[in-house]
N, C-alpha and C positions, 0 to 999 in steps of 0.2 A: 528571553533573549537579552544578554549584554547591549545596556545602553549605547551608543558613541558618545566619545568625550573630545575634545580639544586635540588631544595628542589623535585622532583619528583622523583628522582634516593634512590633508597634501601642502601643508604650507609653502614646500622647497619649491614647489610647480607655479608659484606668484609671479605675472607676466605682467609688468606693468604695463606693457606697449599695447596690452590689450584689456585695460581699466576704461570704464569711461565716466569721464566727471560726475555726467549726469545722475548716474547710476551710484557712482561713491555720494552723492546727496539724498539718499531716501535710504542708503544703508544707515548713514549714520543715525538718521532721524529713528527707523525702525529697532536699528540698536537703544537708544533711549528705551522706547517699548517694551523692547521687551526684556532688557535689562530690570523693568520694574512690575513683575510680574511675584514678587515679593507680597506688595502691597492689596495685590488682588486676593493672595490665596492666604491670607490675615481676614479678607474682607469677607470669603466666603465662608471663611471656618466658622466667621461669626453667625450669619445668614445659617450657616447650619450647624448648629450650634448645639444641635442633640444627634448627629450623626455622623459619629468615626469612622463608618467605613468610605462618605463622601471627604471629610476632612481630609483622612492621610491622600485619599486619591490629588485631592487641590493642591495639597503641599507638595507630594511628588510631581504632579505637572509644571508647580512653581518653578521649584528646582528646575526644570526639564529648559523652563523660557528665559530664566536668568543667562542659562549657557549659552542659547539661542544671540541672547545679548551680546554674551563676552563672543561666541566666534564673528561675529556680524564686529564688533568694533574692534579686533585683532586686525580683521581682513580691511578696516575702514582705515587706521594707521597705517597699514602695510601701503594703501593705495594715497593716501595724505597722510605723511610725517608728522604735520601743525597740527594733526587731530588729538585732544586733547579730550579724552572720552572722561575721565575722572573728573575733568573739570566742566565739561558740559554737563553729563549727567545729576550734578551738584546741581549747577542751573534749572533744567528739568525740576529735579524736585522741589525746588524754592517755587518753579512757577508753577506746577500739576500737583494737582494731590488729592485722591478721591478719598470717602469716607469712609476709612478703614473700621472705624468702632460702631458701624451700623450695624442693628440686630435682626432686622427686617428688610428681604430683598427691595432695590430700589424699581423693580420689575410688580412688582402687587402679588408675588407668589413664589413656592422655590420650582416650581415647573418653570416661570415666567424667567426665573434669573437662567436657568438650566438651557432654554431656548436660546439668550441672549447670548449664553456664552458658546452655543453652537454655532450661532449666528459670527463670534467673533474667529473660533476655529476655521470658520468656512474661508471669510476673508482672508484671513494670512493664509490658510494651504492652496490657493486659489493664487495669490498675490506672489507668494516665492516660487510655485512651479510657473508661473511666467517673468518671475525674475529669469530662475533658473534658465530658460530656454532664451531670456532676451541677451544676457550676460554671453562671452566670450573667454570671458577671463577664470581658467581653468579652476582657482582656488575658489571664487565665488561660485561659483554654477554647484563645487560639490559643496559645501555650505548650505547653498539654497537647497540643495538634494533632499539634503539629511532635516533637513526646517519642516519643508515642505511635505516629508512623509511623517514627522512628529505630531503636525497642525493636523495632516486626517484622523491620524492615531488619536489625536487629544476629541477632534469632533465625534469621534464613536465613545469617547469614552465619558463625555458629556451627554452623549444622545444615551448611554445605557440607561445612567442614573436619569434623563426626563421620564424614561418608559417608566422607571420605577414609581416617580412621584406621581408624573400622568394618574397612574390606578390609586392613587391615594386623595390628587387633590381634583377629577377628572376635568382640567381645563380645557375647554373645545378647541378645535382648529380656527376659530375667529381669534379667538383672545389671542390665541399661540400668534397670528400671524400679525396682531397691531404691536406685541413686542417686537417680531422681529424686523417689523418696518420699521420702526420706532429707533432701534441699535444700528440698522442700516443707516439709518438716519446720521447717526453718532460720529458716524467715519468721518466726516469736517467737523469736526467739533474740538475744542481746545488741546485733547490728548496730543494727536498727529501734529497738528498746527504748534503746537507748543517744543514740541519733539523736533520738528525740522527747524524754528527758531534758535532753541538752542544749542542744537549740531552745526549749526549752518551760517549763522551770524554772529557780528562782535558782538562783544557781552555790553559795551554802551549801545547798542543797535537797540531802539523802541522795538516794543511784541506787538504785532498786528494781525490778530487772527487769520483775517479775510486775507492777507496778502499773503500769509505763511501759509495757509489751507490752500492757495489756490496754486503757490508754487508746489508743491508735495502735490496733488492732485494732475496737477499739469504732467509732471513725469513719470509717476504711477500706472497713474490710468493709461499711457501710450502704450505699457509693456503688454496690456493687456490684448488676446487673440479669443476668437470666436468659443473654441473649445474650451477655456480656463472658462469664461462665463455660462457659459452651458453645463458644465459640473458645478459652479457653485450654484446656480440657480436649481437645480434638483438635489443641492446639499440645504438649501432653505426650504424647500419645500416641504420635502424628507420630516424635517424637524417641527413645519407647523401642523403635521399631518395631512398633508395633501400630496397625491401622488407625482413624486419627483422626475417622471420619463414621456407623463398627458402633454396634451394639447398647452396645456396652460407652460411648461417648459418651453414650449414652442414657440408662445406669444410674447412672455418674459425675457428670454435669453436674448434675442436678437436687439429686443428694443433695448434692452438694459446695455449690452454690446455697444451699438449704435449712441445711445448718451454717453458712453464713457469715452468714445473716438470724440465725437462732436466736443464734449467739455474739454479732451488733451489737447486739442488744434482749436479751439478759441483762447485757451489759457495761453497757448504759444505765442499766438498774435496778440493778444494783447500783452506779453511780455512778462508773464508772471514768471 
């Protein structure tokens, strides 16, 4: 099935009256992201470094997340004029920049790296179908459409190649699952926080992790609703081998739910 491409997305349909700020500040920042999804599938080529049929799959999802970029900061200028995505982006990579010439996952395994990047499909296809539904504004929601059915697509296609290695390297369901807390973990960590600093602030503007993670967290996390957490919590499970629809779904999705409301409305208050 023909990809979508740029010329797909409803442009002419752009309503500004129904943009909301908030919401044009984590486009921009997640445009960075995924604008730089280059540098990951360089990193894993390497990591797999005797396996061309995983290779071409990394480069073709590269590809796939680049564009992911460009419509996210087409739709980011359409909603802010001053957005100056070429020259943030530049920023971005002055301040981020993971270790592209590693030859050994930074996970202890290529199962370990395989989980983590399930672990990262989960989040974004989880993250734009509640963009998606939180959005109004007619070009973004089908944007977030087409994101957010790539992001499942890319976690089954991540999950194939673990099955594969699983019977190679037979990593248990513990290991699998201290990776994937471990990448959970990752989500405030410089990537994000760096990403919403330089979408989002002057370029003399000091980087402050904590204060950049906490503002991207604060509006993020609000988009989120009970069901987007309950799908991805049975999309991590899924991946560390544990059954994604038990009881343990049941105990995980509400409380994780529940932190992520609590953290959006303490961040609010305090002003982040």
């Amino acid at each position: 099935m023909k990809h979508w491409t740029l010329d797909d997305i409803p442009w002419e349909r752009f309503d500004r009256s129904r943009v909301n700020p908030e919401i044009v500040k984590v486009v921009k920042a997640a445009s960075m992201v995924e604008a730089n999804g280059g540098d990951y599938a360089t990193y894993l080529c390497n990591v797999f470094h005797d396996d061309p049929l995983f290779q071409q799959a990394a480069r073709d999802w590269a590809e796939e997340e680049v564009q992911h970029g460009a419509a996210l900061a087409r739709w980011a200028a359409l909603a802010d004029p001053d957005f100056d995505f070429e020259a943030c982006f530049k920023r971005f990579r002055e301040g981020f920049a993971i270790a592209v010439d590693a030859n050994r996952s930074i996970r202890g395994s290529r199962s370990g790296e395989l989980v983590a990047r399930c672990i990262v499909e989960t989040g974004t296809s989880s993250y734009y179908t509640a963009l998606m539904e939180a959005t109004d504004e007619p070009v973004l929601k089908a944007i977030c459409r087409n994101i957010a059915a790539d992001e499942l697509r890319h976690y089954k296609l991540f999950y194939s190649h673990l099955k594969r290695y699983l019977a190679i390297e037979k990593v248990g369901p513990l290991r699998r699952l201290l990776v994937a807390l471990g990448r959970v973990a990752e989500t405030e960590d410089d990537e994000l926080a760096y990403a919403y600093h330089a979408a989002n602030e002057p370029p003399d503007h000091p980087y402050d992790r904590k204060r950049c993670s906490r503002a991207y967290a604060r509006r993020a996390y609000g988009y989120y609703r009970m069901r987007h957490v309950e799908r991805a919590v049975a999309m991590v499970l899924k991946a560390v081998g544990l059954n994604p629809t038990g009881r343990l779904n049941g105990i995980l999705a509400p409380w994780a739910y529940r932190f992520m409301q609590f953290r959006s409305t303490r961040l609010a208050r305090m002003g982040a």
